[in-house]
MARDOGU-751386 format. One record per residue (C-alpha): x, z, y. Coordinates in steps of 0.001 Angstrom, whole numbers, plus 500000, padded with zeros to 6 digits. Example, Ala and Ser with C-alpha at 12.3 -4.5 7.8 and 13.67 -1.06 7.14 Angstrom:
! residues 2
512300507800495500 513670507140498940 
//
This chain:
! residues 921
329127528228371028 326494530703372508 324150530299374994 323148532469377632 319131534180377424 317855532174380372 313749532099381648 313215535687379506 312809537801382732 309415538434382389 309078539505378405 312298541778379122 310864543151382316 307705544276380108 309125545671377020 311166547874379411 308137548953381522 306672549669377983 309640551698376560 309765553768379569 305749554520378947 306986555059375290 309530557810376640 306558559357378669 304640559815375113 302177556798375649 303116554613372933 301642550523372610 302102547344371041 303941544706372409 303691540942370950 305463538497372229 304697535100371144 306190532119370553 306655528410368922 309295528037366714 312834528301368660 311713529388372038 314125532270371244 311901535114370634 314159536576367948 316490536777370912 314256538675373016 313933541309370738 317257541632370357 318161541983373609 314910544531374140 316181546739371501 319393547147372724 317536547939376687 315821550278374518 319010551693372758 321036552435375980 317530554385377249 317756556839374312 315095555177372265 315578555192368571 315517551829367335 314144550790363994 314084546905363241 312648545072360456 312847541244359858 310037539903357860 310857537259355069 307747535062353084 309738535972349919 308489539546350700 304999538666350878 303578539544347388 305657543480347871 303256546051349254 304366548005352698 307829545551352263 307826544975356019 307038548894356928 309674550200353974 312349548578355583 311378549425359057 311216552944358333 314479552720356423 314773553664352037 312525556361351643 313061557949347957 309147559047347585 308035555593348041 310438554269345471 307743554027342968 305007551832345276 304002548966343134 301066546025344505 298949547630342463 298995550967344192 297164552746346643 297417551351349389 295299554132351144 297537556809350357 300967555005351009 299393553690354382 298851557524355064 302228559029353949 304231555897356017 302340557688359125 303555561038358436 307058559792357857 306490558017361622 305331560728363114 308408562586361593 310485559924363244 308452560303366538 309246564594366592 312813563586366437 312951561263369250 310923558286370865 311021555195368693 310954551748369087 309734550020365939 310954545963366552 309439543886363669 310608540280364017 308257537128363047 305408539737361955 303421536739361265 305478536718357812 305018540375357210 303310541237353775 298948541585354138 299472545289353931 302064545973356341 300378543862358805 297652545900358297 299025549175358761 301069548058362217 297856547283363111 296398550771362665 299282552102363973 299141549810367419 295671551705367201 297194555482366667 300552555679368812 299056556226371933 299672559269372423 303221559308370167 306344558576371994 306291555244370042 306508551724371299 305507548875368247 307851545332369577 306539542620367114 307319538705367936 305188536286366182 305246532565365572 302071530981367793 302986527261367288 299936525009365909 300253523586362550 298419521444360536 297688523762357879 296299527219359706 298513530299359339 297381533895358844 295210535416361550 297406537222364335 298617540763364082 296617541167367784 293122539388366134 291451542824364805 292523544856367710 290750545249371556 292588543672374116 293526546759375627 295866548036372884 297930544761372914 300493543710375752 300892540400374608 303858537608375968 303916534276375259 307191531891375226 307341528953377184 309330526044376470 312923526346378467 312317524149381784 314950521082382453 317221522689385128 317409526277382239 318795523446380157 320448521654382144 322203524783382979 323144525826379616 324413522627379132 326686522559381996 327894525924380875 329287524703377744 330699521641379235 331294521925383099 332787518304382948 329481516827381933 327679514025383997 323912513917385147 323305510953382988 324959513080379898 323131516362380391 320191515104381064 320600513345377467 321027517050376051 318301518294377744 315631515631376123 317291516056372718 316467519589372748 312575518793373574 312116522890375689 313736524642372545 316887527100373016 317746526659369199 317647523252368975 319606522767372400 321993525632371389 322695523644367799 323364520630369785 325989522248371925 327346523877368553 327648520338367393 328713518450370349 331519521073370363 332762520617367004 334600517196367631 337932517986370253 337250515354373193 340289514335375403 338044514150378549 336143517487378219 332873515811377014 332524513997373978 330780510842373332 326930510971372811 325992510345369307 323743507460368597 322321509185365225 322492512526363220 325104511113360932 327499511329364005 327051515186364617 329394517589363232 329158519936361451 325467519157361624 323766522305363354 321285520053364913 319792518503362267 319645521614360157 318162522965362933 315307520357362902 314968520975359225 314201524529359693 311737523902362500 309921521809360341 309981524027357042 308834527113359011 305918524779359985 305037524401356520 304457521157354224 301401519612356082 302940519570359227 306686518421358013 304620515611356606 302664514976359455 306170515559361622 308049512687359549 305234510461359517 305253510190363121 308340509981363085 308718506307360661 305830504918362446 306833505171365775 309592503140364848 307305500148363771 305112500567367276 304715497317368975 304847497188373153 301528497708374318 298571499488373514 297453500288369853 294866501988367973 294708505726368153 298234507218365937 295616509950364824 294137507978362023 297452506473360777 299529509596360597 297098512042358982 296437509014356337 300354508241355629 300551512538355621 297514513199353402 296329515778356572 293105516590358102 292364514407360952 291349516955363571 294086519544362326 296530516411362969 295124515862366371 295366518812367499 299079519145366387 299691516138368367 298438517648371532 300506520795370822 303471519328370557 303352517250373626 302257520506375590 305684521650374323 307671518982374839 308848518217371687 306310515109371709 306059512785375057 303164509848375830 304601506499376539 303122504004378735 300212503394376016 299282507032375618 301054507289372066 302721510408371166 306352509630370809 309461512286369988 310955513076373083 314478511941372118 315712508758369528 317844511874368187 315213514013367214 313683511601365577 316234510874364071 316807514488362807 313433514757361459 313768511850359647 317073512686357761 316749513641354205 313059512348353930 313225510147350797 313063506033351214 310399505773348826 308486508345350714 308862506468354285 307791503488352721 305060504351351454 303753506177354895 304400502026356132 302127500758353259 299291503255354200 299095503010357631 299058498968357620 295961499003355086 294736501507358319 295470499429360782 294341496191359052 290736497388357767 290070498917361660 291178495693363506 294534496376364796 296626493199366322 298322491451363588 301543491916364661 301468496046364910 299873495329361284 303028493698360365 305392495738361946 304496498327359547 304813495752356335 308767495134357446 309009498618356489 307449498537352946 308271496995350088 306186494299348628 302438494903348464 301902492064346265 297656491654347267 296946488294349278 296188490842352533 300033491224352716 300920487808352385 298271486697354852 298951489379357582 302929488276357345 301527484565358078 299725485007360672 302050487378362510 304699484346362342 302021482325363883 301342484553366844 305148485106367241 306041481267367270 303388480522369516 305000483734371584 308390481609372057 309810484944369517 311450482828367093 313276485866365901 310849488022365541 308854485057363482 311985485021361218 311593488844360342 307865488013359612 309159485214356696 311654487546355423 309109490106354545 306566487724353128 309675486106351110 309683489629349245 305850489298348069 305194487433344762 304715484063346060 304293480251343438 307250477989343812 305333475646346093 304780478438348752 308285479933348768 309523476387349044 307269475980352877 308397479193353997 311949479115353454 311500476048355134 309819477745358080 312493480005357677 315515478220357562 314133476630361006 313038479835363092 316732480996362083 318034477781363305 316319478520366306 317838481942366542 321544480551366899 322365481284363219 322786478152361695 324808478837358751 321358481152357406 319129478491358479 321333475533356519 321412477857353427 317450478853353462 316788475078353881 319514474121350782 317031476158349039 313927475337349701 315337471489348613 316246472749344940 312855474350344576 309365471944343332 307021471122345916 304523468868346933 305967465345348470 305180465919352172 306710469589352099 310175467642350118 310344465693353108 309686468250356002 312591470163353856 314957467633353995 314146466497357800 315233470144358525 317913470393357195 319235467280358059 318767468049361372 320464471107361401 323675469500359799 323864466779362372 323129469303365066 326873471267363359 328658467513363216 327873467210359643 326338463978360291 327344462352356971 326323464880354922 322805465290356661 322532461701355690 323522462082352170 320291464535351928 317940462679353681 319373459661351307 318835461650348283 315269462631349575 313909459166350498 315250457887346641 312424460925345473 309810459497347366 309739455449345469 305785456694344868 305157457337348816 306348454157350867 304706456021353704 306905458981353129 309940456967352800 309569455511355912 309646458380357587 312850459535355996 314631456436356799 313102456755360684 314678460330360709 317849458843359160 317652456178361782 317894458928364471 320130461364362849 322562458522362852 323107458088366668 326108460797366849 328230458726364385 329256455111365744 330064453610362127 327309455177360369 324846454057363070 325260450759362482 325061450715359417 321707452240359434 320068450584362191 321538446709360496 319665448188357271 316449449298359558 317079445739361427 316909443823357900 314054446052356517 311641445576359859 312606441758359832 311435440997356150 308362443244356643 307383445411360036 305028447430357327 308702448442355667 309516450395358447 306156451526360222 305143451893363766 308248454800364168 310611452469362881 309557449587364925 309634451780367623 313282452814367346 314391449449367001 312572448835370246 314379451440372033 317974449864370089 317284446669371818 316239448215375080 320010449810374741 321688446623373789 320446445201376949 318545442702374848 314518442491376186 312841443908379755 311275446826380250 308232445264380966 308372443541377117 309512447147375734 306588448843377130 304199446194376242 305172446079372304 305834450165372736 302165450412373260 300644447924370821 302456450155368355 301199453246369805 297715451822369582 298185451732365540 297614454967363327 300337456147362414 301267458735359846 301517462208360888 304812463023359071 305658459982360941 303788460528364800 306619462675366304 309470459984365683 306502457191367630 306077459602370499 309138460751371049 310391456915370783 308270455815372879 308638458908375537 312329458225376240 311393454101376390 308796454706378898 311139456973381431 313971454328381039 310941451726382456 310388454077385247 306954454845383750 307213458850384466 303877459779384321 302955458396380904 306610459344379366 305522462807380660 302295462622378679 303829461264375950 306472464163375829 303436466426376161 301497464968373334 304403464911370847 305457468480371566 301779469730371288 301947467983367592 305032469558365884 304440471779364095 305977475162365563 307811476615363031 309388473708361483 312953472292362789 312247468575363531 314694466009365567 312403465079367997 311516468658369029 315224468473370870 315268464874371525 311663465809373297 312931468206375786 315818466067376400 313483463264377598 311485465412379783 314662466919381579 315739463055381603 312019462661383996 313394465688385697 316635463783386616 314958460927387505 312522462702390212 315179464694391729 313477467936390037 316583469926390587 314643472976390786 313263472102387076 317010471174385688 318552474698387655 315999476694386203 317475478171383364 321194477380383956 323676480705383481 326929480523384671 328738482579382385 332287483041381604 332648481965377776 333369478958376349 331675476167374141 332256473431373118 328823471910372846 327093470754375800 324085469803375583 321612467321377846 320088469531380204 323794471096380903 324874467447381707 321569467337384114 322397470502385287 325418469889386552 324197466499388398 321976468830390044 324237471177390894 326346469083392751 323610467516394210 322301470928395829 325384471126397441 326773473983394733 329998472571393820 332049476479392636 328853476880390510 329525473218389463 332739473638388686 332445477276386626 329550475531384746 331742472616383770 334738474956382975 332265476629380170 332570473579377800 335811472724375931 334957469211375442 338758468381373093 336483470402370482 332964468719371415 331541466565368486 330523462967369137 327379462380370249 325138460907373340 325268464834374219 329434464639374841 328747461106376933 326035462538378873 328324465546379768 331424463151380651 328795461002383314 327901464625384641 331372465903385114 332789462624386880 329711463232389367 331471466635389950 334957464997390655 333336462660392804 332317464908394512 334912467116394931 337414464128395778 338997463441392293 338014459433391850 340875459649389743 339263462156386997 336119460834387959 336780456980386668 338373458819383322 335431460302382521 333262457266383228 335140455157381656 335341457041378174 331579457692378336 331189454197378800 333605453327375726 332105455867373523 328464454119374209 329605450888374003 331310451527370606 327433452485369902 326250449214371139 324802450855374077 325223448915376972 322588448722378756 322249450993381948 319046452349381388 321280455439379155 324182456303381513 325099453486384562 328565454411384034 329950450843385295 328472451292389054 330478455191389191 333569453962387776 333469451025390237 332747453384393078 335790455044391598 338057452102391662 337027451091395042 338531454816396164 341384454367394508 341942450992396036 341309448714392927 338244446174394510 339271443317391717 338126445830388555 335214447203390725 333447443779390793 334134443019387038 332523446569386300 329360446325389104 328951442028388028 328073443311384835 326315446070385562 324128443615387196 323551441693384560 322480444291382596 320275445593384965 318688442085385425 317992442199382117 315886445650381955 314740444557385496 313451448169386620 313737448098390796 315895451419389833 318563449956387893 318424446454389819 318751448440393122 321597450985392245 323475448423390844 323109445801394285 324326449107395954 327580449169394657 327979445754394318 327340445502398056 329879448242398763 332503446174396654 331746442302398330 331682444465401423 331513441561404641 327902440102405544 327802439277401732 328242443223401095 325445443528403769 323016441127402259 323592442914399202 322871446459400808 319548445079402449 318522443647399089 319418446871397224 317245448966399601 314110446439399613 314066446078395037 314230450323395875 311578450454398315 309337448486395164 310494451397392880 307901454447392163 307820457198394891 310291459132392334 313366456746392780 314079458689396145 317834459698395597 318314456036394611 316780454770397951 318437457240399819 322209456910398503 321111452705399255 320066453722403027 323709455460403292 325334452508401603 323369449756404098 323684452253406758 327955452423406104 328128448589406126 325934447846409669 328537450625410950 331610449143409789 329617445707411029 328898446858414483 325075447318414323 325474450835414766 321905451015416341 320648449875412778 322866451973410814 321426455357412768 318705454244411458 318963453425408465 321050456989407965 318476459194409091 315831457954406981 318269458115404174 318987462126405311 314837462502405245 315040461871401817 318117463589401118 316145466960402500 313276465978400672 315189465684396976 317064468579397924 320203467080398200 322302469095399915 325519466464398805 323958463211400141 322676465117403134 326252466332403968 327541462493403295 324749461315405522 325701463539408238 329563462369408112 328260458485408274 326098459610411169 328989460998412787 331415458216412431 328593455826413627 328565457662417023 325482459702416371 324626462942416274 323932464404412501 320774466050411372 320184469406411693 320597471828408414 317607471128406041 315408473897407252 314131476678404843 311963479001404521 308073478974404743 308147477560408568 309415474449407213 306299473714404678 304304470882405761 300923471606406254 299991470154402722 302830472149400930 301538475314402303 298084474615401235 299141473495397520 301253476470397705 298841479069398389 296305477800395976 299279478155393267 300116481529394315 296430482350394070 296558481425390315 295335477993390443 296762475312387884 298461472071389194 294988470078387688 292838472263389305 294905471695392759 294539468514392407 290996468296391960 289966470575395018 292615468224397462 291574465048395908 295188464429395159 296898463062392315 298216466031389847 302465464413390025 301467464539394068 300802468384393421 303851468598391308 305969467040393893 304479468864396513 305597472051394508 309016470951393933 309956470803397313 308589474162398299 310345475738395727 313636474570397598 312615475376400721 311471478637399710 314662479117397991 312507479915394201 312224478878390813 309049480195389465 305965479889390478 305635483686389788 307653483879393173 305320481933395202 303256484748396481 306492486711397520 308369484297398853 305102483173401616 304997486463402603 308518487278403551 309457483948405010 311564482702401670 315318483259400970 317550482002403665 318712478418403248 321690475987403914 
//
């Protein structure tokens, strides 16, 4: 495939003005000039054969650097085999041959006018060079016109002087090359393949970086593979180019540059790889090190090539090859070893001027192992950074690395621990399980043994493997009969790793029972503490007696192996009493103590609490903000899916409700509060979409799975009010009492206004007559007594009470009762209870609120001010300390003007008060 000489115009239009001076008898020198594949070999072709159809005698010579050490090489075969120069040798005269070659041109000249075309003269042997440039001097007044191209591309090692540098300006006519432009390219390219697409030539066009012969080799190669459409596929590497024209292109572009500059070339070339987003150091330093190049030769080769185009600045000024394919090319056939070792030397650059750790280490994943404590330590911290960056992947690449350096058993055995939990992080559990079985067979201090084993028993019961992740912790608390401390802290893990399996949960907490009963020291302030929150589950002490002895045992040191079991305990205790602003500092202090990069249960069980206070507040903004609907399936859903589908139905999204629930196959879900959770969540969903029929079967088997877990307490899951709510629906009043009587009871028993309230609700709803009403007004008084956050409670017990004065005549009550109860439906952002609130209004003879209004008109004044002061940068404490409010005020503030303004971020806060906020319901 040939291309067509395109953006030559101007060196044609000049050799032919010069040939026709040549045919006057005023002879010159021509040069045109050139980087390597701007086509200037094609130029002079195409000028000698102008010159040929205008009667000029053409004589051409192509200079070779094997020719270099032959005297007059260049000039002999120019002027054709001439038998009395036969016997020239380098140690000749060169005097006397230069003098005889210009008779024999002359000669030439009498005959006919001449057109001497001497391709890449640059190359030409010292004393031909010199004698073209006597005779660019002499032919002025010969019919003779002297065509030489020459190579003018910058290299790192300096070339030969130009055949132009000894002569006056005058004598020269000199053209220089430019790089082909985009649409000359784009051109050609559409000429080979008139099919192609912008998006597809355009690719071409950067691959060939300005340079006919590269962008002619890729056309040679794209051509070389039959494609049934016209256009074939682009290639993502060299490897997929045939027959390979391109790369062998590349690979004569860089050998005609010489050995300094291929080096510096594929230097470039590996490091750019390794470059980090963002600005680095200057590339200067680093590539002329890794090439073994001057410095200022190597910058100035830089510039160059991004004049051409081969080289292009990204956003942080560093040179970069303007295609992934050319870098590739430039790249193939340099030796590993080689590349490597370009990695090694540009990290020791890069570390011993300051560069960010993790550019440092980007260049280490490329090397091989350094083994000097620099290595070892850069590797560290750059998992550091990246943890603390929310990059658990890119953490994991960091270990990998510093698993290659010579490390002592003790070491290796903390980071594949590390390891094994960043990967777990990353979604590939089976490396993570098998990095952690390591790390257990390997010796190590007592405290790393047991960080070991916590991980990976952790991420077996996370797979369903819940036995065997107790069989390790077992075999690690039976190593640590030295370390009662340590022990304890491997049955407290064991104690919590059990809750997924009904059978083996009981077993463990009876053992953990007998243990704290004999001696409280046996288990330690974590133990104690989970046997605090198994009672508060049995239904068997208050929360006001769970919070008091939660807090005497957070006022005793505890171990720090140990803290993050206490906390996290003592977290989920405190938002079952209803006590959401110290659970949420007590999910903030555990978090801040784990340690990042090692996989511990509470880190999960953590989270889960604080989307729990989420839930409990009516944050639906906070539980929506990271759902995806997406279209595969799973089979394990977690916690905050279960609260984000409550919230989803609550915001009035029921086809996003039902697509999310539709993602989770839960015949192939493993046992766990996770799976219960999930069934509570999706019977809210069929509630709401008027299946009480589905509803009550997924209440009801949540409620038997946590019962056969001794869970029976509300505080979890209050499964027996929905499944009564169910059975009243579906006409069954006798089983709704049993369910909401013992509800009740239960509730009593924790005695939180919340529990106590929701359950009178129901159990108001099922007595129904003024005993139902009694019960209503009772329900909404113990909810009115709640904390401000029990909202959605107080407003579903409004609608209930509001219902019953309807169906008792007392309709003036009832309205309202009903509006109050929409108030706080459009406050929680409860686009469900609103809609049910509006439908009771309706049927009570009253007209029903108005859509919740959106947008920023329907701030109050207060959430506009909070919300400008958070869209000028301001932190929620800092808010709160200018407004002499309460920081959960500020919070709650925030929530609801992120519904109204139709957000999730409080990046978004800024935009969304300028334009007025997304449209709403």
């Amino acid at each position: 495939m040939t291309a067509t000489l395109r953006e030559r115009d101007e060196a044609l239009a000049l050799v032919a003005t010069e040939a026709a001076r040549a045919r006057a008898g005023s002879g010159g020198l021509v040069l045109v000039r050139g980087a390597t594949g701007t086509g200037r070999t094609a130029v002079l072709e195409a000028a000698a054969r102008h010159a040929a159809d205008r009667g000029l005698r053409v004589l051409r010579a192509r200079c070779s650097p094997e020719d270099t050490a032959v005297p007059f090489a260049t000039v002999l075969h120019l002027l054709s085999a001439v038998p009395e120069f036969a016997d020239l040798t380098p140690d000749g005269d060169d005097r006397a041959s230069a003098a005889r070659l210009w008779r024999l041109l002359r000669s030439y000249a009498a005959e006919a006018p001449l057109l001497l075309a001497v391709d890449d003269v640059h190359l030409a042997d010292g004393a031909s060079r010199r004698w073209l440039a006597e005779a660019a001097r002499r032919v002025e007044g010969l019919p003779v016109l002297l065509l030489a191209t020459e190579r003018s591309q910058y290299d790192v090692e300096p070339g030969p002087a130009g055949l132009a540098q000894p002569l006056p300006p005058s004598l020269v006519r000199t053209h220089t090359l430019a790089p082909l432009s985009d649409p000359a390219a784009d051109a050609l390219v559409r000429s080979a393949f008139p099919a192609a697409g912008e998006r597809w030539a355009a690719w071409c066009v950067r691959a060939a970086a300005g340079s006919p012969a590269l962008l002619r080799a890729l056309l040679d190669d794209l051509g070389g593979t039959p494609a049934p459409a016209g256009v074939p596929e682009l290639p993502q590497t060299c490897a997929a180019l045939y027959p390979g024209t391109y790369p062998a292109a590349v690979s004569w572009w860089l050998e005609s540059a010489g050995p300094g500059t291929a080096d510096a070339a594929r230097c470039l070339a590996a490091l750019e790889e390794a470059w980090p987003p963002g600005p680095t150091g200057d590339p200067v330093e680093l590539i002329a090190t890794a090439a073994g190049t001057d410095p200022a030769r190597t910058a100035g080769w830089l510039a160059a090539m991004v004049r051409l185009g081969v080289l292009r600045r990204d956003a942080a000024e560093r040179p970069r090859y303007a295609h992934p394919l050319l870098r590739d090319a430039v790249l193939t056939g340099w030796p590993r070893p080689r590349r490597e070792a370009a990695h090694r030397a540009a990290a020791e650059v890069m570390l011993h001027r300051g560069d960010r750790v993790e550019a440092v280490a980007g260049q280490l994943l490329r090397a091989p192992a350094v083994g000097l404590p620099w290595a070892l330590r850069v590797l560290r911290d750059a998992v550091t950074v990246a943890v603390h960056g929310d990059r658990p992947d890119d953490a994991a690449g960091y270990l990998r690395r510093a698993l290659d350096e010579p490390l002592p058993d003790g070491l290796r055995q903390r980071l594949l621990t590390e390891l094994g939990s960043l990967e777990y992080a990353s979604a590939d559990a089976p490396a993570a399980i098998a990095r952690l079985a390591e790390a257990q067979h390997l010796p190590a201090p007592p405290r790393n043994r047991v960080r070991s084993a916590v991980a990976l028993g952790t991420a077996l019961a996370a797979r369903g493997e819940i036995r065997t992740a107790l069989e390790v912790l077992g075999r690690a608390e039976g190593r640590m009969a030295g370390h009662p401390e340590l022990a304890r802290t491997v049955r407290t893990a064991t104690a919590l790793l059990s809750d997924s399996d009904p059978a083996a949960r009981e077993a463990v907490y009876r053992r953990l029972r007998e243990a704290g009963a004999h001696s409280p020291e046996a288990v330690g302030t974590a133990g104690q503490a989970l046997l605090l929150r198994h009672a508060a589950t049995a239904g068997l002490l208050s929360a006001r007696e769970a919070m008091r002895r939660m807090r005497e045992l957070l006022a005793q040191p505890a171990d720090p192996l140990a803290e993050p079991f206490l906390l996290g305990t003592a977290a989920a205790v405190a938002q079952w009493a209803d006590e959401l602003d110290e659970a949420d500092r007590l999910v903030d202090s555990g978090l801040a103590g784990q340690h990042p990069s090692l996989l511990h249960p509470m880190h999960l069980a953590l989270l889960d609490t604080r989307a729990d206070i989420a839930a409990a507040r009516g944050d639906h903004t906070t539980l929506l903000a990271h759902v995806s609907i997406v279209p595969d399936i799973t089979a394990r859903p977690s916690n905050r899916d279960a609260h984000a589908l409550v919230a989803l139905v609550h915001t009035g999204r029921l086809d996003e409700a039902r697509r999310f629930a539709d993602r989770f196959d839960l015949r192939e879900a493993s046992e766990g509060w996770y799976l219960n959770r999930f069934l509570y969540a999706r019977g809210v969903l069929r509630t709401a979409i008027g299946d009480p029929a589905g509803a009550l079967h997924d209440f009801l088997e949540c409620g038997r799975r946590q019962s056969a877990r001794e869970v029976v307490s509300p505080v979890v899951t209050p499964w027996r009010t929905a499944a009564a709510e169910c059975r009243l629906a579906l006409g069954g009043g006798r089983e709704a009492l049993a369910l909401v009587d013992e509800e009740l009871r239960l509730a009593r028993v924790w005695d939180t206004p919340r529990t106590v309230g929701s359950a009178l609700r129901v159990l108001g709803t099922a007595t129904g007559g003024r005993r139902g009403l009694a019960l209503a007004e009772q329900a909404v008084r113990t909810l009115r007594e709640a904390p401000g956050a029990a909202a959605p409670e107080l407003a579903s017990a409004l609608l209930a009470q509001g219902r019953q004065l309807i169906t008792a005549g007392e309709r003036g009550r009832a309205r309202g009762c009903l509006r109050e109860a929409a108030e706080l439906a459009e406050r929680t952002g409860s686009r469900w209870l609103l809609d049910q609130t509006g439908q009771a209004l309706r049927e009570g003879g009253a007209r029903a609120p108005a859509a919740a209004r959106t947008g920023s008109g329907a701030l109050t004044g207060s959430e506009r001010r909070i919300a400008r002061l958070a869209a000028d940068g301001r932190t929620n404490t800092e808010i709160a300390g200018l407004l002499h409010l309460a920081r959960r005020t500020v919070e709650t503030h925030l929530t609801s003007t992120y519904r109204k303004l139709g957000i999730r971020r409080r990046t978004e806060l800024a935009g969304a008060l300028a334009d007025g906020g997304h449209p709403g319901w």
